[in-house]
C-alpha positions in Angstrom: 117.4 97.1 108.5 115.8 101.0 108.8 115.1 100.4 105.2 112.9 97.6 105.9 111.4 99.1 109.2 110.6 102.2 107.6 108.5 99.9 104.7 106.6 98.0 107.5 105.7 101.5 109.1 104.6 102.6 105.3 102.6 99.5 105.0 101.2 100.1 108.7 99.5 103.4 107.4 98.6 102.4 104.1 96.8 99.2 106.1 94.5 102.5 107.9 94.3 104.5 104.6 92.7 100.9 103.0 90.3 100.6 106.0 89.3 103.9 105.7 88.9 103.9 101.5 87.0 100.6 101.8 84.7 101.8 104.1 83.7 104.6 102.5 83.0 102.8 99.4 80.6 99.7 100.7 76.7 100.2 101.2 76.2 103.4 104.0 74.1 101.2 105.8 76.3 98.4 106.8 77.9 98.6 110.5 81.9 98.5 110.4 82.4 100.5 113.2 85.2 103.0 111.3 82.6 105.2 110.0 79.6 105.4 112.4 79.6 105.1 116.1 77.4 101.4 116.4 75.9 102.6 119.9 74.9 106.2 119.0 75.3 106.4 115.2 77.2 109.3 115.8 79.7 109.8 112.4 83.5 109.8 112.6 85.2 112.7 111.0 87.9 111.6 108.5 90.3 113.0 110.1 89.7 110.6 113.3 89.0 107.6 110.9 92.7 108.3 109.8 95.2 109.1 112.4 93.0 106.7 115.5 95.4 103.9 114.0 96.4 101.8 117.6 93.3 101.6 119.0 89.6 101.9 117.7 87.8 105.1 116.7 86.7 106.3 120.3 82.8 108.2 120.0 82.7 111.7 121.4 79.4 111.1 122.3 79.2 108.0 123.6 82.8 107.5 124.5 82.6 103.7 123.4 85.1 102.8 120.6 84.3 101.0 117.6 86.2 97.6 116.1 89.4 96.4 115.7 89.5 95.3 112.3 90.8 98.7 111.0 93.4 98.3 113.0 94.0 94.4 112.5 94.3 96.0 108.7 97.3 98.3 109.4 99.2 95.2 111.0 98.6 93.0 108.3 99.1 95.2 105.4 102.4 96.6 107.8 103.3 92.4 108.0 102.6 92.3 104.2 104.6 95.7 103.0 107.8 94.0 105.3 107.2 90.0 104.3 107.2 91.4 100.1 110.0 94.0 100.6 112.8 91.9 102.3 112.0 88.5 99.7 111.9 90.8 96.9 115.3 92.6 98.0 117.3 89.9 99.9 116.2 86.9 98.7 115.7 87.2 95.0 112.0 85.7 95.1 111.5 87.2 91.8 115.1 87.2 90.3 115.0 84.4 87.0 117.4 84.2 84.3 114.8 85.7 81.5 114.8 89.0 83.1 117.4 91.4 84.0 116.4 95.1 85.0 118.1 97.9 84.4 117.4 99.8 87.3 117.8 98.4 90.9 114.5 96.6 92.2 113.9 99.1 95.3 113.8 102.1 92.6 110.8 100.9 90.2 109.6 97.5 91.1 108.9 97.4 95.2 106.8 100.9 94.9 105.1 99.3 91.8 103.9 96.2 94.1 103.3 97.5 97.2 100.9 99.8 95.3 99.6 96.9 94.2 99.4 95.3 97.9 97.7 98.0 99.0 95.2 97.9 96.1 94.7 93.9 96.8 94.4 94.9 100.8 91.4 97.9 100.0 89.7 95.0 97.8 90.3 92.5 100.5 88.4 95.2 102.9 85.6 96.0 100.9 84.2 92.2 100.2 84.8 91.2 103.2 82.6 93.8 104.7 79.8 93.6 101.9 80.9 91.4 99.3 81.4 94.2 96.8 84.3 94.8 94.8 84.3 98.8 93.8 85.1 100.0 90.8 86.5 102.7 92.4 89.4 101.0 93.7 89.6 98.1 90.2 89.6 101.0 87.8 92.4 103.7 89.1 94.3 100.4 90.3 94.4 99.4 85.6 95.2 102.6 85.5 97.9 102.9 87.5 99.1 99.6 86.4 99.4 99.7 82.9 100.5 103.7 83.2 103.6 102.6 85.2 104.3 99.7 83.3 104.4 101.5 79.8 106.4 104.1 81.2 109.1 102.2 83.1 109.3 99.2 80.4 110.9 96.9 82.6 108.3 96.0 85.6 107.5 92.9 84.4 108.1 89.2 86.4 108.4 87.8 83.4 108.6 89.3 79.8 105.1 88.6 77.6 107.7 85.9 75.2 110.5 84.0 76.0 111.7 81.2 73.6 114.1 78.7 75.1 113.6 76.2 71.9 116.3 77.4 69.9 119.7 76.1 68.8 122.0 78.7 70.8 120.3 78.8 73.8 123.1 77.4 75.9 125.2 80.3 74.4 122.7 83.3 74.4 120.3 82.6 76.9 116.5 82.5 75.9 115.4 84.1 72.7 113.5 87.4 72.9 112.0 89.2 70.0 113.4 92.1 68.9 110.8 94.5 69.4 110.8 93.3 73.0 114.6 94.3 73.0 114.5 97.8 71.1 111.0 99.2 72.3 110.6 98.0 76.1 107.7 100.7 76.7 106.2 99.6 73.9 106.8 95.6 75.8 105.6 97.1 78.6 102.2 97.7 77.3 101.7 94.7 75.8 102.6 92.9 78.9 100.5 94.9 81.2 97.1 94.2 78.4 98.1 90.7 78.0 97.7 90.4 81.9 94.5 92.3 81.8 92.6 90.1 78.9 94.2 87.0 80.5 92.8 87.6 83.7 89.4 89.3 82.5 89.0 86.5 80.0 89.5 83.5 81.4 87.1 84.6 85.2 84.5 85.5 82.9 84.6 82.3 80.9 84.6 80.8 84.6 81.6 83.0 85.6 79.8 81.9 82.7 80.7 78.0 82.7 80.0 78.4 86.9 76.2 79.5 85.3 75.6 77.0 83.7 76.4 74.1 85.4 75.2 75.3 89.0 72.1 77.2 87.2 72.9 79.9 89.6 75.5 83.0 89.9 78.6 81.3 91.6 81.4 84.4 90.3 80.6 88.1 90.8 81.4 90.6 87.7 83.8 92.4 90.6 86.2 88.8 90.5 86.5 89.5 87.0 87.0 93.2 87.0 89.4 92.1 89.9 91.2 89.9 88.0 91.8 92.4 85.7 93.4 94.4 87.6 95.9 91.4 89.2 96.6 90.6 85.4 97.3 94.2 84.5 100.0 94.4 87.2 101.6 90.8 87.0 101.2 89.9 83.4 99.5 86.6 81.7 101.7 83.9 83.0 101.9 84.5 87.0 97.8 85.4 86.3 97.3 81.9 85.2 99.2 81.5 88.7 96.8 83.4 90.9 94.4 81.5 89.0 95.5 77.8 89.9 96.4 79.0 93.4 93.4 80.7 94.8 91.3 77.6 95.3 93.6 76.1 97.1 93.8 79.3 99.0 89.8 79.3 99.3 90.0 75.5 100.8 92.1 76.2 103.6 91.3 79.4 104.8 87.4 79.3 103.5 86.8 76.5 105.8 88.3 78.2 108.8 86.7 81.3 108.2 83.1 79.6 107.8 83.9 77.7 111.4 84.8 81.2 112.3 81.9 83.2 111.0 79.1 80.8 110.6 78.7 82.7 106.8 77.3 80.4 104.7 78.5 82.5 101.4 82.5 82.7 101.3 83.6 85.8 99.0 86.0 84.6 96.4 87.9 87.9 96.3 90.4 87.7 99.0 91.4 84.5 98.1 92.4 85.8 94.4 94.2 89.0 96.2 96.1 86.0 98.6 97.2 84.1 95.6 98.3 87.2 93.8 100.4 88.0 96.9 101.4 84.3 97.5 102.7 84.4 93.7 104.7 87.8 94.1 106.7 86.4 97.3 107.1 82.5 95.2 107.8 83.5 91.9 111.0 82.4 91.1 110.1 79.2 92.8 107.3 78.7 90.4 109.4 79.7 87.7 113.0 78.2 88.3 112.2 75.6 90.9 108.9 73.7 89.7 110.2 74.5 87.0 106.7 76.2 85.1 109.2 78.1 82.4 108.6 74.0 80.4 104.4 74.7 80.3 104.9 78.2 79.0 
């Protein structure tokens, strides 16, 4: 149980270190309340942006305090950090029969992802606030993700093959190439670019189709540099995931939040970061229980 509460507390902080990133990378001009005092105009320092975390920013000047969405952030990504850590470690969500890790999941897969969380919370930030998606935060976050994933070689949710169409599969277990077997940073890296062109690929060919028939933009390049960064840390087959699931996620919640709002244009970008995060705490109930393992 420290364990746990010392990952929620982790999560808490890296929920104010996304506020603050995400707000210094959106249009200066836009009024969040972090950076800027929106009675004065009077700037924050970075240093107050950072450790203010339980209540609003409070202005020196003015002596009024900004919002409470930075520190809405830190409770959810704290919520998200904990929800992740304990399914991953106690319950197995990930655990199927194709992939066994050599190294225990706290030590190489749990930092991998809640890098990743915190990645998908920044993004989440940043188009909510002014419907961009930074490169700043896409690029380092491929980076990252295919770095760690070459170097480890065994990060993956599921590996980039599996055969279970073979005559000793009741004996052996699925069939895995042997390159797979014998050069796993070398399977890393293909697993990782697999993700990336998957993801990349397929938003783009949505962007594009979207075009044409609604004659307008409907998908923002960031969704597809975005995806690109979800497939680079998932692989190609839990992308394809994220990419069934995050309509669904848009239907439910993109209601609500236009009730909420009154915003007349939803951005798609949370909703791909939900899924992503939805799919990381389900997988082996996608996998093994609805049993996806026959489509692929």
């Amino acid at each position: 149980m420290p364990f746990f509460f010392i990952i929620v507390v982790a999560g808490f902080v890296a929920g104010r270190f996304s506020a603050v990133w995400a707000a210094s990378l959106i249009e200066p001009t836009i009024s969040n309340g972090l950076r800027i005092c929106r009675s004065c105009n009077q700037p924050f320092s970075i240093v107050r942006q950072l450790l203010t975390m339980f209540v609003p920013v409070k202005c020196q000047s003015c002596q009024r305090r900004g919002c409470w969405w930075p520190v809405a952030t830190s409770l959810l990504t704290g919520a998200a950090f904990g929800t992740l850590s304990w399914l991953l470690l106690q319950e197995g969500c990930q655990s199927v029969t194709e992939v066994r890790p050599s190294m225990a999941l706290w030590q190489n897969r749990l930092p991998y992802q809640l890098v990743f969380v915190f990645l998908l919370t920044t993004v989440t930030v940043a188009d909510l606030l002014d419907y961009i998606i930074p490169d700043g935060i896409i690029v380092p976050g491929i980076l990252v993700a295919i770095s760690l994933a070459t170097f480890t070689g065994e990060l993956q949710l599921i590996h980039v093959w599996v055969d279970w169409d073979y005559d000793f599969v009741k004996l052996y277990g699925p069939y895995l190439p042997e390159w797979m077997k014998h050069h796993q940073h070398l399977h890393g890296l293909v697993w990782s670019l697999c993700g990336l062109l998957t993801g990349a690929g397929l938003m783009w060919a949505a962007r594009i189709g979207a075009h044409i028939i609604l004659g307008m933009p409907a998908i923002g390049l960031g969704d597809v540099t975005l995806m690109a960064m979800i497939g680079a840390f998932m692989g190609w087959q839990p992308t394809l995931c994220v990419l069934a699931i995050a309509p669904l996620v848009g239907i439910i919640l993109g209601l609500g939040g236009r009730i909420v709002t009154g915003r007349s244009f939803v951005a798609f970008g949370p909703y791909l970061c939900i899924a992503a995060y939805l799919v990381l705490c389900t997988w082996r109930l996608l996998w093994e229980g609805i049993q996806l393992r026959i489509i692929f």
